[in-house]
VOBASE-137873 format. One record per residue (C-alpha): x, y, z; residue in three letters; residue number from 1. Coordinates in Angstrom, 2 decimals. Example, Ala and Ser with C-alpha at 12.3 -4.5 7.8 and 13.67 -1.06 7.14 Angstrom:
+---------+---------+---------+------+------+
!      px !      py !      pz ! numi ! donu !
+---------+---------+---------+------+------+
!   12.30 !   -4.50 !    7.80 !  ALA !    1 !
!   13.67 !   -1.06 !    7.14 !  SER !    2 !
+---------+---------+---------+------+------+
END
This chain:
+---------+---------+---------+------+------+
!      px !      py !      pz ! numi ! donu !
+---------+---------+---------+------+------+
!   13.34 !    6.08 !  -34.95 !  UNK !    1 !
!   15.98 !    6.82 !  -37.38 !  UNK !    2 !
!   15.91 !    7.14 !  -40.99 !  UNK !    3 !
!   18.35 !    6.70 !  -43.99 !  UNK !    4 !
!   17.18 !    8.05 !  -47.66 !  UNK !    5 !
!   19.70 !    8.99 !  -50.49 !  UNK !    6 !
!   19.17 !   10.91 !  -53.57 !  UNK !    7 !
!   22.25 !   10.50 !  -55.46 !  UNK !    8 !
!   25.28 !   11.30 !  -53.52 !  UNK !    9 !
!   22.90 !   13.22 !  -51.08 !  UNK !   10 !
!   22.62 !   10.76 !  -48.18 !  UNK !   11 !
!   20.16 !   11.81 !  -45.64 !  UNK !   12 !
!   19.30 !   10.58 !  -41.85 !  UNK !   13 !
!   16.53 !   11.41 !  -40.05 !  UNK !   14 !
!   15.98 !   10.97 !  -36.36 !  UNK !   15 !
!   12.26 !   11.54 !  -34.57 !  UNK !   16 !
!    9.63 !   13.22 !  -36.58 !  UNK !   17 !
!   10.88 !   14.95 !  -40.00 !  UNK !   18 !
!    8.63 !   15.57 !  -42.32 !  UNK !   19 !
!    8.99 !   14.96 !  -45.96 !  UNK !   20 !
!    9.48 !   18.42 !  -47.05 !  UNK !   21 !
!   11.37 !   19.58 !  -44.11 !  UNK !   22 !
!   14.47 !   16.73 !  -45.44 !  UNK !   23 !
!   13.38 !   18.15 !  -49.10 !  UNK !   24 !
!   14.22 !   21.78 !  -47.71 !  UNK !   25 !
!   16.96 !   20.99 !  -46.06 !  UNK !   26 !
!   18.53 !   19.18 !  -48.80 !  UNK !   27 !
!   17.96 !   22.13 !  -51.36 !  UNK !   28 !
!   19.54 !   24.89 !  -49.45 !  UNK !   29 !
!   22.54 !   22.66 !  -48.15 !  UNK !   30 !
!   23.12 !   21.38 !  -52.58 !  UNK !   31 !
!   22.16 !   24.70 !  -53.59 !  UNK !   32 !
!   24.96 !   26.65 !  -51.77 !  UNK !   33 !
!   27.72 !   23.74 !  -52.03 !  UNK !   34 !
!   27.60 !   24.40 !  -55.55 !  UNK !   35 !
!   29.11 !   27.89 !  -55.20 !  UNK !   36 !
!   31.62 !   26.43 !  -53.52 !  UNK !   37 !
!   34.71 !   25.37 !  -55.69 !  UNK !   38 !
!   36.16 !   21.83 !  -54.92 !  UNK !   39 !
!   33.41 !   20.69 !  -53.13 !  UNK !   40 !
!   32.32 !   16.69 !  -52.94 !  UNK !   41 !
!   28.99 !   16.13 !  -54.54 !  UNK !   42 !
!   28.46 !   13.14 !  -51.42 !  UNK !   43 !
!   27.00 !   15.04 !  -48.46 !  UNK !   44 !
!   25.74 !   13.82 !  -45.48 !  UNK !   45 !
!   23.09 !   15.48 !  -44.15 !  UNK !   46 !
!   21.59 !   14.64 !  -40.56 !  UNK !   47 !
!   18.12 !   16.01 !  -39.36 !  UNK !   48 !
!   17.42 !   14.84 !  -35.95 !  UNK !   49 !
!   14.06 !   16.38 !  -34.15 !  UNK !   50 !
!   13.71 !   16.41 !  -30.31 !  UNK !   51 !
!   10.88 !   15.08 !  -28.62 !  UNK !   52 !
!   10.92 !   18.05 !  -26.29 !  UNK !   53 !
!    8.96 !   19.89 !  -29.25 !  UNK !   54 !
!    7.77 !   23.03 !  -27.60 !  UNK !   55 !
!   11.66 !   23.86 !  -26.85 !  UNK !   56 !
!   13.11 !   27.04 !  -29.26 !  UNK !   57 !
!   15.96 !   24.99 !  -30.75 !  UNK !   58 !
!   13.96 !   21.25 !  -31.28 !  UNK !   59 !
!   15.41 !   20.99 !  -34.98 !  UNK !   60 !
!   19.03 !   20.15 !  -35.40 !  UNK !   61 !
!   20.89 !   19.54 !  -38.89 !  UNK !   62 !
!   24.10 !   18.29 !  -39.39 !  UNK !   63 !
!   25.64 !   18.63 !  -43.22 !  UNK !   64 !
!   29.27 !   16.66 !  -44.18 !  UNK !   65 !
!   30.88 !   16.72 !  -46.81 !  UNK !   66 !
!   34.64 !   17.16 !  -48.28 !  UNK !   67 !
!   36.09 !   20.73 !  -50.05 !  UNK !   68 !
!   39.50 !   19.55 !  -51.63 !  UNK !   69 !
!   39.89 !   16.28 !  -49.92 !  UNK !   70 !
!   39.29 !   18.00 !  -46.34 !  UNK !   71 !
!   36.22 !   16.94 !  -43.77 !  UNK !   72 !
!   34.08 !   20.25 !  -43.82 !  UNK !   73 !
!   31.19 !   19.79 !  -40.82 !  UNK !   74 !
!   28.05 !   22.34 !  -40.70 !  UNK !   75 !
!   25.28 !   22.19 !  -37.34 !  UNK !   76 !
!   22.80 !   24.63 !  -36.41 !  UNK !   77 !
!   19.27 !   24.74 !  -34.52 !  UNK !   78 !
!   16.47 !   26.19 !  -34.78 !  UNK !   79 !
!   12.67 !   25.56 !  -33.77 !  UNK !   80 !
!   11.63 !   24.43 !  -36.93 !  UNK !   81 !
!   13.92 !   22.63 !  -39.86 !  UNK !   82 !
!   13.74 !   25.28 !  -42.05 !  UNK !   83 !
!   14.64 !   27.71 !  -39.77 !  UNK !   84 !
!   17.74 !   25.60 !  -38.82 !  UNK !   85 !
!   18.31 !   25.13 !  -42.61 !  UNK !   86 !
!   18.72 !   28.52 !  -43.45 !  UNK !   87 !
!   20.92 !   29.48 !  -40.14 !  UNK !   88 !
!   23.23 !   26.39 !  -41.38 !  UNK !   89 !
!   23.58 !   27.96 !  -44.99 !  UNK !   90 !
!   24.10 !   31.43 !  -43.70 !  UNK !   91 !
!   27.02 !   30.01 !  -41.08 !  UNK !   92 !
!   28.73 !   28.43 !  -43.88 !  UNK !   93 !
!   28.46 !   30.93 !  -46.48 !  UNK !   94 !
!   30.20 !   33.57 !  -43.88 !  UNK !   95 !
!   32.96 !   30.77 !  -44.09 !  UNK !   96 !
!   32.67 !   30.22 !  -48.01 !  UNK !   97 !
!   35.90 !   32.62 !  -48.31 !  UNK !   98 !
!   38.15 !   30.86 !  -45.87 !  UNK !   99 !
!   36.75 !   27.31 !  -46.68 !  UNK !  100 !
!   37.42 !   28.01 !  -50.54 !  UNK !  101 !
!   41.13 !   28.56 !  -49.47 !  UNK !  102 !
!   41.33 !   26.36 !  -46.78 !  UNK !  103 !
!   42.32 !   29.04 !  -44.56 !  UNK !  104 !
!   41.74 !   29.11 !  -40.80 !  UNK !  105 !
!   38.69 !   30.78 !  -40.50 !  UNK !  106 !
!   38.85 !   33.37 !  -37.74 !  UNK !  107 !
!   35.41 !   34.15 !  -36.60 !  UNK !  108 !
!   33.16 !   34.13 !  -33.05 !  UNK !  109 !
!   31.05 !   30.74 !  -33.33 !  UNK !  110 !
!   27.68 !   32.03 !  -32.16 !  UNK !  111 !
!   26.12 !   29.89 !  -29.01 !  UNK !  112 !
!   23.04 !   28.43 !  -29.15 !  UNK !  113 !
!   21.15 !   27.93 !  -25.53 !  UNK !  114 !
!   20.87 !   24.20 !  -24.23 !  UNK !  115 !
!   17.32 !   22.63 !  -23.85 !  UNK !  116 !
!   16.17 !   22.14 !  -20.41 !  UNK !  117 !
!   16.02 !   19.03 !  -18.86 !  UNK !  118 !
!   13.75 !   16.86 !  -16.68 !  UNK !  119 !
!   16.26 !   15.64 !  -13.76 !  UNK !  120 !
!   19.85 !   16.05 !  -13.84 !  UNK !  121 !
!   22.07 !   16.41 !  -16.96 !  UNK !  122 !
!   23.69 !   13.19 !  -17.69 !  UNK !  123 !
!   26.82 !   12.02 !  -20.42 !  UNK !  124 !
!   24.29 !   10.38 !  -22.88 !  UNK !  125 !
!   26.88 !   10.40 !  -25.67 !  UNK !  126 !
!   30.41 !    8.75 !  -25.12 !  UNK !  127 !
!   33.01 !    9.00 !  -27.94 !  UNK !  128 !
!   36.34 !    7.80 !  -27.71 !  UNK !  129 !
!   38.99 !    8.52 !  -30.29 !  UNK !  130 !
!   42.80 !    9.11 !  -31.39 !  UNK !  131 !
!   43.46 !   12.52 !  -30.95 !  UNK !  132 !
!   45.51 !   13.61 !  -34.01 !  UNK !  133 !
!   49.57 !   15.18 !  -32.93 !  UNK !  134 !
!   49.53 !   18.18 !  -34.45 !  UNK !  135 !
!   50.39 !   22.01 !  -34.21 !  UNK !  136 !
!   48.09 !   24.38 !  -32.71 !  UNK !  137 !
!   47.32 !   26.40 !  -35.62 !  UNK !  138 !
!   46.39 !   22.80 !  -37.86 !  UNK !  139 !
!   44.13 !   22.05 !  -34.89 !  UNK !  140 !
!   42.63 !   25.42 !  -34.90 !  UNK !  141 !
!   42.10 !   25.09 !  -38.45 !  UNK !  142 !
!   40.87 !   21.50 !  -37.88 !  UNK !  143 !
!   37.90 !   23.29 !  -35.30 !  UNK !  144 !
!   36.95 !   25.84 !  -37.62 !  UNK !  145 !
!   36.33 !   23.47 !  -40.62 !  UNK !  146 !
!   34.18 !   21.18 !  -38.57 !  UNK !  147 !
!   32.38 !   23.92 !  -36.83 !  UNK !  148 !
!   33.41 !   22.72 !  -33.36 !  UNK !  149 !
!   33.66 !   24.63 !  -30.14 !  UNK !  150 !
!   36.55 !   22.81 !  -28.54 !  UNK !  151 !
!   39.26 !   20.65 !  -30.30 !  UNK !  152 !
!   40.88 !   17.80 !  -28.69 !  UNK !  153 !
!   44.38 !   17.01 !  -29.93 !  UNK !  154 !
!   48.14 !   16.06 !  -29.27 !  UNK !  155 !
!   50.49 !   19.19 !  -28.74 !  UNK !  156 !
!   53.28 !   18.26 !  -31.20 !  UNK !  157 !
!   55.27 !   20.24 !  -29.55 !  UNK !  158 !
!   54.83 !   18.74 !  -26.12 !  UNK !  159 !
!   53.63 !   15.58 !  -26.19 !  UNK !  160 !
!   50.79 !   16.28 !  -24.31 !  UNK !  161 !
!   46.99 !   15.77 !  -24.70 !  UNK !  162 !
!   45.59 !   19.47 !  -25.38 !  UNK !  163 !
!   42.88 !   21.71 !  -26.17 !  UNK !  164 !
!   42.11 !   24.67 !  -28.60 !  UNK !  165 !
!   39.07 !   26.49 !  -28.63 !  UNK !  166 !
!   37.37 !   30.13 !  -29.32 !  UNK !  167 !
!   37.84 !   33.12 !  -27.12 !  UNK !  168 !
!   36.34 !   36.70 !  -27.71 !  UNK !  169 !
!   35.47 !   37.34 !  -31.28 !  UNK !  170 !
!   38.80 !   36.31 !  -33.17 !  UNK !  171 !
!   41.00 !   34.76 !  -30.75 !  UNK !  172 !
!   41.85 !   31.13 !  -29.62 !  UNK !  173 !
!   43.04 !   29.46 !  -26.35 !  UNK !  174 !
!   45.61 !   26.78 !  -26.08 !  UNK !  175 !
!   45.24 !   24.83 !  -22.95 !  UNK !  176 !
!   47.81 !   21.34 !  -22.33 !  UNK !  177 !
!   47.44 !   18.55 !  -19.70 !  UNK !  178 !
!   50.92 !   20.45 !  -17.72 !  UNK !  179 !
!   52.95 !   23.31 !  -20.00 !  UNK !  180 !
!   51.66 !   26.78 !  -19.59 !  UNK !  181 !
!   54.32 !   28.53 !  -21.90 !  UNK !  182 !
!   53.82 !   29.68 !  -25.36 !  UNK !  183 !
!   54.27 !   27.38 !  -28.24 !  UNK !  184 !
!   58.12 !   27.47 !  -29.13 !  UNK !  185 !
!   57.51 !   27.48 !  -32.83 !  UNK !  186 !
!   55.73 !   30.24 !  -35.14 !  UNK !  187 !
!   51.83 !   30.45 !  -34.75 !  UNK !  188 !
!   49.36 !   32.21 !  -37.61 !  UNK !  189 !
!   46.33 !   32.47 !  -35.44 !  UNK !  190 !
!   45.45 !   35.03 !  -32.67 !  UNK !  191 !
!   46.58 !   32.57 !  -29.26 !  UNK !  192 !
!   46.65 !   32.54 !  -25.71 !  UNK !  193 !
!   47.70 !   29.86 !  -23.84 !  UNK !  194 !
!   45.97 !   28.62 !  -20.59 !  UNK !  195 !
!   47.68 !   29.37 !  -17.12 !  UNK !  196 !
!   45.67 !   27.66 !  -14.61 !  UNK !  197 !
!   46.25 !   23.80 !  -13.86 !  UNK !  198 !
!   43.56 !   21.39 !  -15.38 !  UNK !  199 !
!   41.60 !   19.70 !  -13.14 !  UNK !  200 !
!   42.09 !   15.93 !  -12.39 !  UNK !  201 !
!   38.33 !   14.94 !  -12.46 !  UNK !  202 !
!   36.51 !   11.61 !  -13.07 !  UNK !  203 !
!   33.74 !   12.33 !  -15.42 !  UNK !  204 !
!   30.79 !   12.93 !  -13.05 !  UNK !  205 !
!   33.09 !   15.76 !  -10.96 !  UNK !  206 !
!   33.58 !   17.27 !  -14.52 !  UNK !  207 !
!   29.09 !   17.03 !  -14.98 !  UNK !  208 !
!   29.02 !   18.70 !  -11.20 !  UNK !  209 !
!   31.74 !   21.64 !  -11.94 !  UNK !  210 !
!   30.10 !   21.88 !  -15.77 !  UNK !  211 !
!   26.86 !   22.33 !  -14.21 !  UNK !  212 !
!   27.68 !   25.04 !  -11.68 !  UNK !  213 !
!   28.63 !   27.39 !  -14.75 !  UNK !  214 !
!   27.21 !   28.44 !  -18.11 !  UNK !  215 !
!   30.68 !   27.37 !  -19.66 !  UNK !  216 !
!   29.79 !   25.13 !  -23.25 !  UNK !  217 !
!   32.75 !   22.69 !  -21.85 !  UNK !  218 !
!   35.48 !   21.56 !  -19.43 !  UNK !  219 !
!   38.84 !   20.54 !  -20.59 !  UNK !  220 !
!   40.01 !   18.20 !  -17.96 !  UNK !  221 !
!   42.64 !   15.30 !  -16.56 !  UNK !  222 !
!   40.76 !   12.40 !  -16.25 !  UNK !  223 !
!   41.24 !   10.64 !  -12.88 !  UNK !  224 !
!   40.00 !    7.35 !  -14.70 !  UNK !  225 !
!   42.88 !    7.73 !  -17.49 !  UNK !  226 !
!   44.99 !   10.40 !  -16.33 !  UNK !  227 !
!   44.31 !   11.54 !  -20.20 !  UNK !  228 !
!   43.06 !   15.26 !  -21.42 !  UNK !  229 !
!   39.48 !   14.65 !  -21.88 !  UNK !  230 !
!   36.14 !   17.23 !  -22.94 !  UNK !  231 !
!   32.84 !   17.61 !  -21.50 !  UNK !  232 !
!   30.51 !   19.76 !  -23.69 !  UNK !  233 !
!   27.01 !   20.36 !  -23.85 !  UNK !  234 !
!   24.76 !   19.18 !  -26.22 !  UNK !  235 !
!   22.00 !   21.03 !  -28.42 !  UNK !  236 !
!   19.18 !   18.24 !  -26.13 !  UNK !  237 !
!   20.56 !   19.79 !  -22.48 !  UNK !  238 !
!   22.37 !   16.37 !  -21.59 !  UNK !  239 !
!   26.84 !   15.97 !  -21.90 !  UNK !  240 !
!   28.44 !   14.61 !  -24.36 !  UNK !  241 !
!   32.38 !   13.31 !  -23.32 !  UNK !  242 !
!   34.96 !   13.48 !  -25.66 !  UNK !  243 !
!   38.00 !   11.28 !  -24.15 !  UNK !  244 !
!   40.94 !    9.58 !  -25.83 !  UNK !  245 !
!   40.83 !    5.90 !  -26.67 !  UNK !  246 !
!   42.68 !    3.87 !  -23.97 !  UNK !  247 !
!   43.54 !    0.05 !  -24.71 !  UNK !  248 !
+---------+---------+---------+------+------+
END
């Protein structure tokens, strides 16, 4: 069952069992450190979402989003319990407080958490479809970092081409594109490599078999539905969630 409170511009959701003062905790150490944070919105979202798999080590997600100088800021962590999740979410944005308050690329290792196991096979339980923005790699690195994501799905301005940015080693990032394996032409600011091996052409269910032979977070792949770049990724629950551009 989900759950929608507000307190002012505080605006929380609840899914499965969260206790009163689990959203009260939350809430306090997500306002409390947004207000050392310069330029911040005062209207947060905040997401708590329990699993029913309670006995797993990471059952307690949060999700805070807000805006810092008219740019979409995301926050996620897990934990066991809420407030343990609470307090990993304040301490992964206050390592970024410095970057975020300049609206710099922020150049740090995202740390992994394990997925859940599952009863059964892994499955895409989440679909989302969506415009991928044109744009250069370093704006879609930055893009990543300020809403905490692993992978980035965007359009190469340079190219043309559907494309992907995401983490490698402690401060670098990969550049992978639908066909082009050469550097980006133009000047980059952030530590890249660029992808050399062809992406796969994969229907979505070859990408869930060749994601779950490996303990990769995602797949980057050609769609053999769309011919489009598309992203597999695993989810906090131990299921796939498929990140794909919108096709009319």
């Amino acid at each position: 069952m989900r759950r929608r409170r507000s307190d002012g511009q505080i605006a929380t959701q609840t899914a499965g069992e969260v206790l009163d003062d689990a959203r009260e905790f939350v809430r306090d150490q997500v306002e409390s450190l947004l207000a050392r944070l310069p330029g911040a919105s005062p209207a947060v979202r905040i997401k708590l979402t329990r699993s029913a798999r309670s006995a797993s080590p990471w059952s307690a997600l949060v999700q805070a989003n807000f805006e810092l100088r008219g740019q979409p800021v995301r926050g996620q962590a897990a934990g066991a319990f809420f407030h343990e999740a609470a307090q990993s979410l304040r301490r992964s944005l206050a390592q970024r407080l410095p970057a975020l308050a300049g609206l710099e690329v922020w150049r740090n290792e995202r740390p992994r958490v394990p997925v859940a196991e599952v009863d059964g096979r892994r499955q895409i339980v989440r679909r989302k479809y969506c415009t991928p923005v044109r744009c250069t790699p370093d704006q879609a690195a930055r893009t990543m970092d300020l809403m905490d994501y692993d992978i980035h799905l965007f359009v190469d301005a340079e190219t043309g081409e559907d494309s992907a940015i995401y983490r490698i080693g402690p401060t670098g990032y990969r550049l992978a594109r639908l066909v082009s394996t050469a550097p980006p032409a133009g000047r980059v600011s952030v530590p890249l490599t660029v992808n050399v091996h062809e992406v796969p052409l994969l229907t979505p269910e070859e990408a869930v078999g060749r994601l779950d032979a490996t303990e990769l977070p995602f797949r980057f792949f050609r769609s053999a539905e769309t011919n489009r770049g598309s992203v597999l990724y695993r989810r906090y629950d131990g299921h796939y969630g498929l990140i794909a551009p919108a096709v009319p």
